[in-house]
mmCIF file of the N, C-alpha and C atoms, coordinates in Angstrom:
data_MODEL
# 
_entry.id   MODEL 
# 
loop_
_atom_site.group_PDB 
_atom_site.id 
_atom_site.type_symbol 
_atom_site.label_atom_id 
_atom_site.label_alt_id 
_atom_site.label_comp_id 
_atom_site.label_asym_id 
_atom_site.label_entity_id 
_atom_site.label_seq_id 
_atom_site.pdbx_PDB_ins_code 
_atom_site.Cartn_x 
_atom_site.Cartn_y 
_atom_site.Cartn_z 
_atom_site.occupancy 
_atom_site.B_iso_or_equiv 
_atom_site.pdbx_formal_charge 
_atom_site.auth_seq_id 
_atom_site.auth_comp_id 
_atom_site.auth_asym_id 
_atom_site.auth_atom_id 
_atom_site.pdbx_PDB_model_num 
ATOM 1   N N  . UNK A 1 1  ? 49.617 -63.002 -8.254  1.00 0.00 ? 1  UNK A N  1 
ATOM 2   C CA . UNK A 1 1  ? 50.589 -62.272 -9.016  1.00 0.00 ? 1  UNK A CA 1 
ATOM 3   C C  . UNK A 1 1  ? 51.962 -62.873 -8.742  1.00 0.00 ? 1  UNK A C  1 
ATOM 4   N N  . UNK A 1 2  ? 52.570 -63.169 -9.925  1.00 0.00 ? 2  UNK A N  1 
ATOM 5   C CA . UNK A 1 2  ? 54.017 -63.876 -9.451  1.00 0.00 ? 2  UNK A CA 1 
ATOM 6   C C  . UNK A 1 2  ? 55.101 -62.512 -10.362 1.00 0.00 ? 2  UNK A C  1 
ATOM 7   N N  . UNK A 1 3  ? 56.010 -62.467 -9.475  1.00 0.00 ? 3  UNK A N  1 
ATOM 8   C CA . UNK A 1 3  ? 57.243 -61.318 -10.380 1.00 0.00 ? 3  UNK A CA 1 
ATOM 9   C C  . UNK A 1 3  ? 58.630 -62.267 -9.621  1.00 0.00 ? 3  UNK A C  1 
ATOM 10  N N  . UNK A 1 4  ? 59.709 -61.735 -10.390 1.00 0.00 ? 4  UNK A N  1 
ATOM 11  C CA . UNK A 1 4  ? 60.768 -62.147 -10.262 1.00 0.00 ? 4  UNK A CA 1 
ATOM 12  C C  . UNK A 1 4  ? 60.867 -61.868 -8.483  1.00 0.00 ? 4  UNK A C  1 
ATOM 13  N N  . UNK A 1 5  ? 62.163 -62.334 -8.604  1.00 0.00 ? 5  UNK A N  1 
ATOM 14  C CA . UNK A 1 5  ? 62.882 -61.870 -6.788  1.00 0.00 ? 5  UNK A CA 1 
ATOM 15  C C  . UNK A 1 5  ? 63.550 -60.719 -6.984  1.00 0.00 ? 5  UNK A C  1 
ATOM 16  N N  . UNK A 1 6  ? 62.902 -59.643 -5.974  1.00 0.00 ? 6  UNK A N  1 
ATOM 17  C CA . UNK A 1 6  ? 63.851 -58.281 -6.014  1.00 0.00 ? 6  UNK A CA 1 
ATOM 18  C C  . UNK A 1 6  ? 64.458 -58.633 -4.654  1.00 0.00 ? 6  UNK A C  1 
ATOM 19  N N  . UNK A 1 7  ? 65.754 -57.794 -4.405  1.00 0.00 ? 7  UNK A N  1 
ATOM 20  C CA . UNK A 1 7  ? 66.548 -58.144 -3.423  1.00 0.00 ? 7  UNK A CA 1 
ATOM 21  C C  . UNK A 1 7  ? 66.442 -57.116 -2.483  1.00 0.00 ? 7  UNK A C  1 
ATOM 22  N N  . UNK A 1 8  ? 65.498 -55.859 -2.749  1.00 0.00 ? 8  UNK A N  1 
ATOM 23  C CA . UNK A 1 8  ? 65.466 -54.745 -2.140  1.00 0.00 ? 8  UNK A CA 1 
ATOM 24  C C  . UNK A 1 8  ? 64.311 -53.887 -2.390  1.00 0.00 ? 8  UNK A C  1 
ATOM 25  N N  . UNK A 1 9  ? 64.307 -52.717 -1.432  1.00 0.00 ? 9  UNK A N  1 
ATOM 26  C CA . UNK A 1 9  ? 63.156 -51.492 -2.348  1.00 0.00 ? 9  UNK A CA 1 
ATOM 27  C C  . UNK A 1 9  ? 63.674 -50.400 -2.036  1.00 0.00 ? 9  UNK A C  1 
ATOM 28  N N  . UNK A 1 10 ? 63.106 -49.508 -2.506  1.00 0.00 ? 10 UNK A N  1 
ATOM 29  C CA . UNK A 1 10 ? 63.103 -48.289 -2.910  1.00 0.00 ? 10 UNK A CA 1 
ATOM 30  C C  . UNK A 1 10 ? 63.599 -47.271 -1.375  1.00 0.00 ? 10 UNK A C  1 
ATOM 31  N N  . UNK A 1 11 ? 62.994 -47.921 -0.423  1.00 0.00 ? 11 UNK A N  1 
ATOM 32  C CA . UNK A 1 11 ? 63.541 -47.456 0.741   1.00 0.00 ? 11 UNK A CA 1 
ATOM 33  C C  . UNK A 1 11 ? 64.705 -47.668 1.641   1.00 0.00 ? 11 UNK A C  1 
ATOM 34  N N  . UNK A 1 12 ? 64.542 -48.695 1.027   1.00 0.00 ? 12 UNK A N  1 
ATOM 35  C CA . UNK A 1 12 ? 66.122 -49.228 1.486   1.00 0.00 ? 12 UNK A CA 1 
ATOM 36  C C  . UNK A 1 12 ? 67.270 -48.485 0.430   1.00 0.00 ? 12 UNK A C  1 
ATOM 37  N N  . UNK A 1 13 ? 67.288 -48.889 -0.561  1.00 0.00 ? 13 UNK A N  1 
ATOM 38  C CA . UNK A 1 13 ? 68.098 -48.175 -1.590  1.00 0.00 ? 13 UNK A CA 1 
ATOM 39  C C  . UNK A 1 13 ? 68.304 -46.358 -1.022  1.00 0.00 ? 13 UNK A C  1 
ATOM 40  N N  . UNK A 1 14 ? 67.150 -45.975 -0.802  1.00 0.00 ? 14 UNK A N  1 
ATOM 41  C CA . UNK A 1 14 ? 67.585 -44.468 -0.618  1.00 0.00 ? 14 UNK A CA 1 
ATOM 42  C C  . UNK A 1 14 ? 68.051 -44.004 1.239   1.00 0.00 ? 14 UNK A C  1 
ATOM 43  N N  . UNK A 1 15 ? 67.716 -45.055 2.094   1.00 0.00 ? 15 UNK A N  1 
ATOM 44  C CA . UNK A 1 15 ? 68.822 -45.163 3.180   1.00 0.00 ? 15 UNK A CA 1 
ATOM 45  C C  . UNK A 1 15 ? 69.961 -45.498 3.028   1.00 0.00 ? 15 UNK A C  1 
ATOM 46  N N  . UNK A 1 16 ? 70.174 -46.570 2.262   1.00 0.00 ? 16 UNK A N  1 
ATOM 47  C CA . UNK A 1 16 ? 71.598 -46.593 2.578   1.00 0.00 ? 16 UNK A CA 1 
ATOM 48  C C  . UNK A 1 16 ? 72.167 -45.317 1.760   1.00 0.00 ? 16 UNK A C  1 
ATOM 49  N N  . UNK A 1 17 ? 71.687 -45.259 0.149   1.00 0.00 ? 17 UNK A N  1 
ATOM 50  C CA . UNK A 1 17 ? 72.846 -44.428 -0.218  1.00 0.00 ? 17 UNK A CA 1 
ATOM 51  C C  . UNK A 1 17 ? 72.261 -43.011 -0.650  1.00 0.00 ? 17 UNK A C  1 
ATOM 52  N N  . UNK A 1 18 ? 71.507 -42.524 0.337   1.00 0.00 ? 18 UNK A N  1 
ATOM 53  C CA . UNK A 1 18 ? 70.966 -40.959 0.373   1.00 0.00 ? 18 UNK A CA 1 
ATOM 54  C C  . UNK A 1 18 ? 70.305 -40.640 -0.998  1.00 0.00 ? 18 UNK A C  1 
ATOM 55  N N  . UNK A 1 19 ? 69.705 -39.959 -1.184  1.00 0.00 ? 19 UNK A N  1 
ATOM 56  C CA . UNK A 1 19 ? 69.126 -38.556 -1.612  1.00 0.00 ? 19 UNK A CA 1 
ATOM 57  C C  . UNK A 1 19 ? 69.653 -39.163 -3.066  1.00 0.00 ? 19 UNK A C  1 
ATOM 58  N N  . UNK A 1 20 ? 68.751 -39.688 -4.538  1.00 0.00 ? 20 UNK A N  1 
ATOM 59  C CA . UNK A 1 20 ? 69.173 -39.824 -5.416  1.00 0.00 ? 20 UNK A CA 1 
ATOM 60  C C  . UNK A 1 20 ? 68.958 -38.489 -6.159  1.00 0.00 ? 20 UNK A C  1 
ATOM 61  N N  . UNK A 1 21 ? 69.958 -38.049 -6.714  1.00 0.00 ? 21 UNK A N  1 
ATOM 62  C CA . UNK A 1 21 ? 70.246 -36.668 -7.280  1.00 0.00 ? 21 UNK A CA 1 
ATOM 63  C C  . UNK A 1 21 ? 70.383 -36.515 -8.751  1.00 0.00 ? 21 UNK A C  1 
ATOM 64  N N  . UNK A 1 22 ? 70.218 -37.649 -9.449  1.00 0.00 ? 22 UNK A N  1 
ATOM 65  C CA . UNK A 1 22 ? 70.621 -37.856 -10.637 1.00 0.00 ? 22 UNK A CA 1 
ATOM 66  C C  . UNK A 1 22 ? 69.337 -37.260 -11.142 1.00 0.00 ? 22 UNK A C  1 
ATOM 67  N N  . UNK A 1 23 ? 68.938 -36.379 -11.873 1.00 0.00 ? 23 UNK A N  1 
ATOM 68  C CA . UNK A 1 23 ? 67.408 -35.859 -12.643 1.00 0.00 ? 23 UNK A CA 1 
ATOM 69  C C  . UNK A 1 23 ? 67.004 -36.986 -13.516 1.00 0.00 ? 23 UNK A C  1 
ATOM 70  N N  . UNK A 1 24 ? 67.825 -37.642 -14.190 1.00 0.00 ? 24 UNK A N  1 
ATOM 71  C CA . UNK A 1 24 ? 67.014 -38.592 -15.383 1.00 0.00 ? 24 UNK A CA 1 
ATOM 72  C C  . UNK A 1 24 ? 66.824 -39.932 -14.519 1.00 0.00 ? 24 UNK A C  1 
ATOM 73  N N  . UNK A 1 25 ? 67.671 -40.160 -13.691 1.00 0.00 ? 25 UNK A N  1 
ATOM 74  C CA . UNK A 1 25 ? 67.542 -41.436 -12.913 1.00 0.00 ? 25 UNK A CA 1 
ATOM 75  C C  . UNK A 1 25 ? 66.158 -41.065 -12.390 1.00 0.00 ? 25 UNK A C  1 
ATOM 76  N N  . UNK A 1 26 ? 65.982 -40.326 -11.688 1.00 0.00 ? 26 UNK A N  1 
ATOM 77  C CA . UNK A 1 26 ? 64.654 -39.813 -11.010 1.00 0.00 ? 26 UNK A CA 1 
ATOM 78  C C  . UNK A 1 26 ? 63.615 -40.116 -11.737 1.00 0.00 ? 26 UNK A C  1 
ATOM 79  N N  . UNK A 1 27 ? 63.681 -39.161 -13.024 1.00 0.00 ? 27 UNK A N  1 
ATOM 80  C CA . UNK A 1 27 ? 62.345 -39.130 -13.993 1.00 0.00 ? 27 UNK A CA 1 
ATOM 81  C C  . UNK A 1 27 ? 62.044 -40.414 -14.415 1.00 0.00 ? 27 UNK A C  1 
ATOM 82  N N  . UNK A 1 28 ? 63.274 -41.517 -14.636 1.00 0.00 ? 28 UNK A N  1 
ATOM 83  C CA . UNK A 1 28 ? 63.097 -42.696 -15.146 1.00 0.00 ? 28 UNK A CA 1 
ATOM 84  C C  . UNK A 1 28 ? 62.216 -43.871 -14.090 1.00 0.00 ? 28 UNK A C  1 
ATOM 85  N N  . UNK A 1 29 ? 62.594 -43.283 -12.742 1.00 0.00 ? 29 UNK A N  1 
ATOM 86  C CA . UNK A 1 29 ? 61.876 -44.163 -11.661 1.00 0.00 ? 29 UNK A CA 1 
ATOM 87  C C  . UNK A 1 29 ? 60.542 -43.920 -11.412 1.00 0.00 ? 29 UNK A C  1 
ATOM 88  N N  . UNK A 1 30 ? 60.401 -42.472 -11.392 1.00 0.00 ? 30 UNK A N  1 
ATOM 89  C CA . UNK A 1 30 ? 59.270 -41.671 -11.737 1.00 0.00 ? 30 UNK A CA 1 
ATOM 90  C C  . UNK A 1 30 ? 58.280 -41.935 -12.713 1.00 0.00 ? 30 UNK A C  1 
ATOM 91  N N  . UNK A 1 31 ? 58.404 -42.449 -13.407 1.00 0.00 ? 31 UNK A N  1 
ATOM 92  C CA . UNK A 1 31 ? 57.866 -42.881 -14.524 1.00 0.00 ? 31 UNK A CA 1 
ATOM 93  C C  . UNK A 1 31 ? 57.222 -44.493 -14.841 1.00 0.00 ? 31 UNK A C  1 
ATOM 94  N N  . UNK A 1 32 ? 58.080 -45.383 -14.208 1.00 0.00 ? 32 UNK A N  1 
ATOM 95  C CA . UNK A 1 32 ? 58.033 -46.439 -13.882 1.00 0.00 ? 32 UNK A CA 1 
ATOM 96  C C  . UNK A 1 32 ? 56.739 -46.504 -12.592 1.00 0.00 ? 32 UNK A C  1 
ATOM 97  N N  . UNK A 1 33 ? 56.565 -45.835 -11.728 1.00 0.00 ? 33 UNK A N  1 
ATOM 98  C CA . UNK A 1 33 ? 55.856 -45.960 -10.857 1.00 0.00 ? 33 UNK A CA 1 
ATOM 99  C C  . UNK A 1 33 ? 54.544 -45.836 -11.334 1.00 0.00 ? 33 UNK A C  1 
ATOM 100 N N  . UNK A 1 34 ? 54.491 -44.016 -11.825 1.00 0.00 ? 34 UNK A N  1 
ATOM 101 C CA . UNK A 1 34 ? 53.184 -43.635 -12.785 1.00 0.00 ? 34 UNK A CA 1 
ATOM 102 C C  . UNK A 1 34 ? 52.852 -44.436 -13.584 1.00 0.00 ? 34 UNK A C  1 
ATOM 103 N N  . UNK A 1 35 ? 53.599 -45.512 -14.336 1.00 0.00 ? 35 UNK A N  1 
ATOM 104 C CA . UNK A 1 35 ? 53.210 -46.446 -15.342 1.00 0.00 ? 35 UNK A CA 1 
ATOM 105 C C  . UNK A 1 35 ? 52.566 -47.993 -14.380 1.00 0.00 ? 35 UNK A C  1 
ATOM 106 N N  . UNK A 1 36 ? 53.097 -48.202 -13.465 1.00 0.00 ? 36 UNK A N  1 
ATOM 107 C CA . UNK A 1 36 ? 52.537 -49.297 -12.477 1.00 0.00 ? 36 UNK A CA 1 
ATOM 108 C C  . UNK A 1 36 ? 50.795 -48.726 -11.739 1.00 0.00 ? 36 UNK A C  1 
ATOM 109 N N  . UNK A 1 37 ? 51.161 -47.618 -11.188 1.00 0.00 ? 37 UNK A N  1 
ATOM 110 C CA . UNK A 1 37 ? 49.744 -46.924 -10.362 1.00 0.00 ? 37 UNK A CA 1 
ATOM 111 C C  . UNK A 1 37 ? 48.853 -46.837 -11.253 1.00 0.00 ? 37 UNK A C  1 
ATOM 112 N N  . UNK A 1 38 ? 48.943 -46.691 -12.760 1.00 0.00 ? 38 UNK A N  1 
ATOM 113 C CA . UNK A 1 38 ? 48.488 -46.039 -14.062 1.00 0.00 ? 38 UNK A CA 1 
ATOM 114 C C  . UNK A 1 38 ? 47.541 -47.819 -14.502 1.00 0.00 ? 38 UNK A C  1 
ATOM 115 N N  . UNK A 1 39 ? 48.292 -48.775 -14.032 1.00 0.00 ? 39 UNK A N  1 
ATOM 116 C CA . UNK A 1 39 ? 48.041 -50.128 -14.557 1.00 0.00 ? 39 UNK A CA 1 
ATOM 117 C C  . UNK A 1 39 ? 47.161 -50.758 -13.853 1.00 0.00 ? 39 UNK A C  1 
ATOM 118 N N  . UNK A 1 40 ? 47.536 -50.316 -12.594 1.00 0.00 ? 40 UNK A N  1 
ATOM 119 C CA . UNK A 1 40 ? 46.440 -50.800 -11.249 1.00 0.00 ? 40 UNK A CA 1 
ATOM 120 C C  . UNK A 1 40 ? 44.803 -50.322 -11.199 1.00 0.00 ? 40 UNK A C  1 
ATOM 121 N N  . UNK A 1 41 ? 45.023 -48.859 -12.120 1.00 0.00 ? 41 UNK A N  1 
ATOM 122 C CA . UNK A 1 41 ? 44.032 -48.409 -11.531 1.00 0.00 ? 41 UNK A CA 1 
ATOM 123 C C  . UNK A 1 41 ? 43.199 -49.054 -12.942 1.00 0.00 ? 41 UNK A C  1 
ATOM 124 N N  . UNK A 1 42 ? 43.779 -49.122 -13.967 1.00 0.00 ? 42 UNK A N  1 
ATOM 125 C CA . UNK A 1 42 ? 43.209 -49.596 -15.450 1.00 0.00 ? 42 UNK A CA 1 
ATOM 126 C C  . UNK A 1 42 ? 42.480 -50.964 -15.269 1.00 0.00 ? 42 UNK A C  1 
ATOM 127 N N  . UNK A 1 43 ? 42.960 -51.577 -14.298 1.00 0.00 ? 43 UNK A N  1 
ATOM 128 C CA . UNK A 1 43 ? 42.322 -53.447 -14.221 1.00 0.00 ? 43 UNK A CA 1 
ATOM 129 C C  . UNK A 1 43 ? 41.318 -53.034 -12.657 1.00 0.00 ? 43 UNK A C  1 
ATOM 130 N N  . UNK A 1 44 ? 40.883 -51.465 -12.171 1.00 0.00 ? 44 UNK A N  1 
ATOM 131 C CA . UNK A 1 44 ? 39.427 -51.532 -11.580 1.00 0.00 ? 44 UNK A CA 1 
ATOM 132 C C  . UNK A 1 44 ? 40.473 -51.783 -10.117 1.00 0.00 ? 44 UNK A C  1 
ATOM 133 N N  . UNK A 1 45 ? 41.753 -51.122 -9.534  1.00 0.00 ? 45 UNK A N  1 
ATOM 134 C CA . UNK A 1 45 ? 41.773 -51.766 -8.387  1.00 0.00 ? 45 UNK A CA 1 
ATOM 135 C C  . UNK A 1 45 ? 42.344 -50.002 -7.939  1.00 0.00 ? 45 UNK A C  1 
ATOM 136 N N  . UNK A 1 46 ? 42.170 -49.575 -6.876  1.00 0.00 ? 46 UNK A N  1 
ATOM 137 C CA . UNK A 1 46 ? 43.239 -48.852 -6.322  1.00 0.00 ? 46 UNK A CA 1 
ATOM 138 C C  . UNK A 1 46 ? 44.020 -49.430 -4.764  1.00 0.00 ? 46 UNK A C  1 
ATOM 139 N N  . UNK A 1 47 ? 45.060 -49.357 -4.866  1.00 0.00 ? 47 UNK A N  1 
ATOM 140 C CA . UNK A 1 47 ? 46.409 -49.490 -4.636  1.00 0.00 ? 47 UNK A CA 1 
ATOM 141 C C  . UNK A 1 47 ? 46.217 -48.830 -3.073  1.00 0.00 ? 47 UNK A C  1 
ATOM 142 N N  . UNK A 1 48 ? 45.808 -47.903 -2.738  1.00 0.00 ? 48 UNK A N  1 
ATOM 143 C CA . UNK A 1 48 ? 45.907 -47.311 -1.134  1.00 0.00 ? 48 UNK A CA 1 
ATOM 144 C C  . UNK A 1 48 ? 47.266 -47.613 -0.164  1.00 0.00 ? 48 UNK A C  1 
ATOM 145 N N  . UNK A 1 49 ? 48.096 -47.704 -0.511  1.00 0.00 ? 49 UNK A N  1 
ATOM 146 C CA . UNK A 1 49 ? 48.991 -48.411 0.169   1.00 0.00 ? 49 UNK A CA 1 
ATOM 147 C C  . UNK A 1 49 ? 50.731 -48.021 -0.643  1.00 0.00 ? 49 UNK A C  1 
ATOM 148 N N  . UNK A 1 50 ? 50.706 -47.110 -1.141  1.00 0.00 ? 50 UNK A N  1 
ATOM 149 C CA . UNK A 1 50 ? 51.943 -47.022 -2.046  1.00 0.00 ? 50 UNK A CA 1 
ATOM 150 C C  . UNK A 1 50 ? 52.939 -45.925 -0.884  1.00 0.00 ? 50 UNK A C  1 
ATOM 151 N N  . UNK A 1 51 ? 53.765 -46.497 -0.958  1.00 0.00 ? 51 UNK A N  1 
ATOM 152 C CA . UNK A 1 51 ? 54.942 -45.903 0.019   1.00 0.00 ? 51 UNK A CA 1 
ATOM 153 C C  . UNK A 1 51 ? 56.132 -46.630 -0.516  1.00 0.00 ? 51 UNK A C  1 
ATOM 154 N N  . UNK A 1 52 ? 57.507 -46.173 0.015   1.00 0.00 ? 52 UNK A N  1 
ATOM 155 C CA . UNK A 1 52 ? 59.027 -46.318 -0.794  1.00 0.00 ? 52 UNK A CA 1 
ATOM 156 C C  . UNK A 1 52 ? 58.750 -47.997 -0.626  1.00 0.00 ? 52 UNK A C  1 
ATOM 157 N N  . UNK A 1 53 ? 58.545 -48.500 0.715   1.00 0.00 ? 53 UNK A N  1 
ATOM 158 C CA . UNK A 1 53 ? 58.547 -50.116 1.031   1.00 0.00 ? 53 UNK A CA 1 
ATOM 159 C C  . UNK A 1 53 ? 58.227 -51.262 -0.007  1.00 0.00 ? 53 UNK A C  1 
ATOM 160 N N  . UNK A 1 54 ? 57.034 -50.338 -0.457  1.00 0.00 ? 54 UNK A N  1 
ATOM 161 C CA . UNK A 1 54 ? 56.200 -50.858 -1.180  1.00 0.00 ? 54 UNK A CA 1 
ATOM 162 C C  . UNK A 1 54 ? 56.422 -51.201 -2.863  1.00 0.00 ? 54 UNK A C  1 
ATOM 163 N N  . UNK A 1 55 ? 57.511 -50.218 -3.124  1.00 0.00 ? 55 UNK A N  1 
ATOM 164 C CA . UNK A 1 55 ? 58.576 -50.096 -4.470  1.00 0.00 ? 55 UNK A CA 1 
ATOM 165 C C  . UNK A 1 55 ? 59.725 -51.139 -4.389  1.00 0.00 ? 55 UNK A C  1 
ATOM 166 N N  . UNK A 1 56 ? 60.083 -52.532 -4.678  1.00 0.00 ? 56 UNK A N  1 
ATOM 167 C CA . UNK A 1 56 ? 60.345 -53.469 -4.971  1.00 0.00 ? 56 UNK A CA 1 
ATOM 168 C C  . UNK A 1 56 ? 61.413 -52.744 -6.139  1.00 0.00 ? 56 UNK A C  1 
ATOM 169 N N  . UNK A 1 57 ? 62.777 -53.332 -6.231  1.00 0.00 ? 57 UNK A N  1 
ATOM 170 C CA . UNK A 1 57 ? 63.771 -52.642 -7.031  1.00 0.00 ? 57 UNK A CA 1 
ATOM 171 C C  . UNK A 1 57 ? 64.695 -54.111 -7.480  1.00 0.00 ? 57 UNK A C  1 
ATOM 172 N N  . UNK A 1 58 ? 64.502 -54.607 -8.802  1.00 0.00 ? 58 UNK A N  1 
ATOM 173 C CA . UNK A 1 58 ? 64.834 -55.645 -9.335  1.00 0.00 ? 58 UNK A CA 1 
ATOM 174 C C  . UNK A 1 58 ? 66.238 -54.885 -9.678  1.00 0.00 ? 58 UNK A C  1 
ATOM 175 N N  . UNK A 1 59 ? 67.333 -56.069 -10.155 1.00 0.00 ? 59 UNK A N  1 
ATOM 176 C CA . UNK A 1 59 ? 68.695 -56.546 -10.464 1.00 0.00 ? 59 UNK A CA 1 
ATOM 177 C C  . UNK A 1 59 ? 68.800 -55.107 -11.237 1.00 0.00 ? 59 UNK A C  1 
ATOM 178 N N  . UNK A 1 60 ? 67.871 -55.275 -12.337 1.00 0.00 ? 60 UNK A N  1 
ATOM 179 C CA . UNK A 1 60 ? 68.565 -53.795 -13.906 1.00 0.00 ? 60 UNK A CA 1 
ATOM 180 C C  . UNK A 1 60 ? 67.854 -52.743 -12.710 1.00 0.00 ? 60 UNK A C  1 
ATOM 181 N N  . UNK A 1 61 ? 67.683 -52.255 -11.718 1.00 0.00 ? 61 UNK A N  1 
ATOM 182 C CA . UNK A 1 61 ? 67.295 -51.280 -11.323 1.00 0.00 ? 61 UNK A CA 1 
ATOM 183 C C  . UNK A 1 61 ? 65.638 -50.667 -11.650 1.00 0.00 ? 61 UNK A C  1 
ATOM 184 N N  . UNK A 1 62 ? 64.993 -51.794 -12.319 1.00 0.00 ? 62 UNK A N  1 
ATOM 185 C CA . UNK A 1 62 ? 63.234 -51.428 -12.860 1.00 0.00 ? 62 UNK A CA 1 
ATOM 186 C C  . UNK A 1 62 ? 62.809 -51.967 -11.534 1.00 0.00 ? 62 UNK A C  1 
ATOM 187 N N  . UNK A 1 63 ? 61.487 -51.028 -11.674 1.00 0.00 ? 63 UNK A N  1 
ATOM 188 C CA . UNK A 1 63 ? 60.359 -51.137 -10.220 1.00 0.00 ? 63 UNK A CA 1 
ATOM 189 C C  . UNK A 1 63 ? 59.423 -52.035 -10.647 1.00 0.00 ? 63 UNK A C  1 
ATOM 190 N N  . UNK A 1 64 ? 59.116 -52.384 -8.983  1.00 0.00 ? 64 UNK A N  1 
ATOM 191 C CA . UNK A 1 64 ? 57.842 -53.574 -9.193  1.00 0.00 ? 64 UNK A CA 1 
ATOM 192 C C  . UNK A 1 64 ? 56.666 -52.952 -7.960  1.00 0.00 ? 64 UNK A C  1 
ATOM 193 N N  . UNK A 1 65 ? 55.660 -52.223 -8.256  1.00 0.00 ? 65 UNK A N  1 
ATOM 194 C CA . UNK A 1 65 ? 54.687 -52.159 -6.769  1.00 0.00 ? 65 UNK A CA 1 
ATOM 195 C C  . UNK A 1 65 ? 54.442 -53.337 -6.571  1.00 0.00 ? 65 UNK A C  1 
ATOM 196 N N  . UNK A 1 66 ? 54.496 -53.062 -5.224  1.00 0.00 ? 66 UNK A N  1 
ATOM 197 C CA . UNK A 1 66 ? 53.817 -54.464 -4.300  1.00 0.00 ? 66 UNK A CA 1 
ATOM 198 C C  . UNK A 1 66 ? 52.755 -54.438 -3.200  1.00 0.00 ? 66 UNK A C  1 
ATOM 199 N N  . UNK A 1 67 ? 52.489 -55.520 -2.409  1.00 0.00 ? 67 UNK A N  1 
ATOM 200 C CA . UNK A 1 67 ? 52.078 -55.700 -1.468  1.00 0.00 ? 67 UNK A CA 1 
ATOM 201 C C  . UNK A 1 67 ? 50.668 -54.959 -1.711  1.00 0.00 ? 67 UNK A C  1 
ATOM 202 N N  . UNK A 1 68 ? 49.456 -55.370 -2.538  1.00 0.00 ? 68 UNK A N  1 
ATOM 203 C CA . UNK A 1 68 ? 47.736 -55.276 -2.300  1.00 0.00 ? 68 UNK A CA 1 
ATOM 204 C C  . UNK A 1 68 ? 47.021 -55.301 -1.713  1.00 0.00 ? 68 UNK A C  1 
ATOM 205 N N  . UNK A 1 69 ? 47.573 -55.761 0.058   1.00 0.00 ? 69 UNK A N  1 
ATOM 206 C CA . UNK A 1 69 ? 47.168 -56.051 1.178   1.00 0.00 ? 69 UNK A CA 1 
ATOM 207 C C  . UNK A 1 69 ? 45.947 -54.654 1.447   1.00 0.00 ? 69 UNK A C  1 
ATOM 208 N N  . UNK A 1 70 ? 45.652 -53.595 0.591   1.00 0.00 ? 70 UNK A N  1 
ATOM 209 C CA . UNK A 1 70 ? 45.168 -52.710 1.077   1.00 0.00 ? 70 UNK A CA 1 
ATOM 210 C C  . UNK A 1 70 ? 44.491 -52.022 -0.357  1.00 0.00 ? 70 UNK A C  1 
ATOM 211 N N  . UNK A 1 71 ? 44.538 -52.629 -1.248  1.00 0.00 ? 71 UNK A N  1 
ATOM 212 C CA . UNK A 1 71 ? 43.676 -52.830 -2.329  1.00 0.00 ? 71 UNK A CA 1 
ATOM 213 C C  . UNK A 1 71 ? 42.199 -53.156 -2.572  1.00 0.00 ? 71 UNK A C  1 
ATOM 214 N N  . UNK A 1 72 ? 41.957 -51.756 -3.196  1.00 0.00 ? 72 UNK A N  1 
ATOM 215 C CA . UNK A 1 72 ? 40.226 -52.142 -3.152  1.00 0.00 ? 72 UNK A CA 1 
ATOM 216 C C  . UNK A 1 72 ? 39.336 -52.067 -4.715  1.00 0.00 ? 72 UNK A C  1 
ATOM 217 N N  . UNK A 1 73 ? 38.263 -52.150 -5.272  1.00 0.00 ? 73 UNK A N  1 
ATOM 218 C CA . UNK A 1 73 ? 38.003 -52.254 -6.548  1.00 0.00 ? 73 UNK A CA 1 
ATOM 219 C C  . UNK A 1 73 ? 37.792 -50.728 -6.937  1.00 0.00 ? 73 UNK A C  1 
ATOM 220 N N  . UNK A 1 74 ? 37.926 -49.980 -7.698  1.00 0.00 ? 74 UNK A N  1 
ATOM 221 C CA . UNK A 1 74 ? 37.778 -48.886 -7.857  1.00 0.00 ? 74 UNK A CA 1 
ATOM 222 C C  . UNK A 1 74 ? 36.108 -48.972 -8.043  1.00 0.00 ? 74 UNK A C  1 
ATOM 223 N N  . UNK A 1 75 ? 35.074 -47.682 -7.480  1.00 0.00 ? 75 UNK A N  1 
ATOM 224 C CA . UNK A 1 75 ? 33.963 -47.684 -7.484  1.00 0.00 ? 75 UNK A CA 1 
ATOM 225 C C  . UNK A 1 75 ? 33.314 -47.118 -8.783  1.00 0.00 ? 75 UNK A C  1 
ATOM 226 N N  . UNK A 1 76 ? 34.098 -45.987 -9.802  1.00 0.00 ? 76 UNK A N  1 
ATOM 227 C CA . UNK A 1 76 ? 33.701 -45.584 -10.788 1.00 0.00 ? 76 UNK A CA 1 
ATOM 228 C C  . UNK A 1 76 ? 34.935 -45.206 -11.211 1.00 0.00 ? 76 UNK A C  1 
ATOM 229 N N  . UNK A 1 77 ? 34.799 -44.959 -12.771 1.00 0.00 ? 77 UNK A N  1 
ATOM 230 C CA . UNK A 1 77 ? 36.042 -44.659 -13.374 1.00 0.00 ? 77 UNK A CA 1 
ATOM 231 C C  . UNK A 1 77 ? 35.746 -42.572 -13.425 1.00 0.00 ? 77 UNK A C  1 
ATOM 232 N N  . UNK A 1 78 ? 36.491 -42.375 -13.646 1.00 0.00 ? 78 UNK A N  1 
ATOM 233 C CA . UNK A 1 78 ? 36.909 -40.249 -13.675 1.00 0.00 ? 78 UNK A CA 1 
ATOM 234 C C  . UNK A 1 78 ? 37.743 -40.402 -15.155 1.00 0.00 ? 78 UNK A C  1 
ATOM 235 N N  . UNK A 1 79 ? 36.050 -39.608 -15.898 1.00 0.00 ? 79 UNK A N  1 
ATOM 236 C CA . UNK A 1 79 ? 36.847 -39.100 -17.142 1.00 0.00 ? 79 UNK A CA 1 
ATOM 237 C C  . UNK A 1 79 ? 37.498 -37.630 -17.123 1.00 0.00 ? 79 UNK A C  1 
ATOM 238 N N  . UNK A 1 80 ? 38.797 -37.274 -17.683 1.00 0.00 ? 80 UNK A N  1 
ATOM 239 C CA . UNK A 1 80 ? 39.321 -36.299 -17.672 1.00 0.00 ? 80 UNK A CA 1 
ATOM 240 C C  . UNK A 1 80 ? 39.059 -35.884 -18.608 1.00 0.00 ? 80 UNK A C  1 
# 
């Protein structure tokens, strides 16, 4: 998997500058994630390993999950 260079993540971002409070900023990051976990699990893999570290935060402020080191094939799919 190749992605751009992020300069930071998600955990870092919310140490240095606390507690993001903005509601749409939230929902928008929020969303971004559910749409990454949502992608992982679609190509048969789960992810086991998702924590702030792990949220990669490019230049425009869009997320990248990372690090698969703990990635396994999903065993069956769950119809809802």
């Amino acid at each position: 998997m190749i992605t751009e260079l992020c300069l930071t993540d998600l955990f870092e971002v919310i140490s240095i500058g606390g507690a993001i409070s903005d509601l749409e900023l939230l929902r928008a990051l929020f969303s971004q994630i559910v749409t990454a976990v949502a992608a992982t699990h679609d190509s048969g893999l789960c992810h086991l390993d998702i924590k702030l570290e792990n949220v990669l935060v490019a230049k425009d402020f869009s997320l990248r999950l990372c690090d698969y080191g703990f990635a396994r094939l999903a065993d069956k799919q769950i119809e809802v």
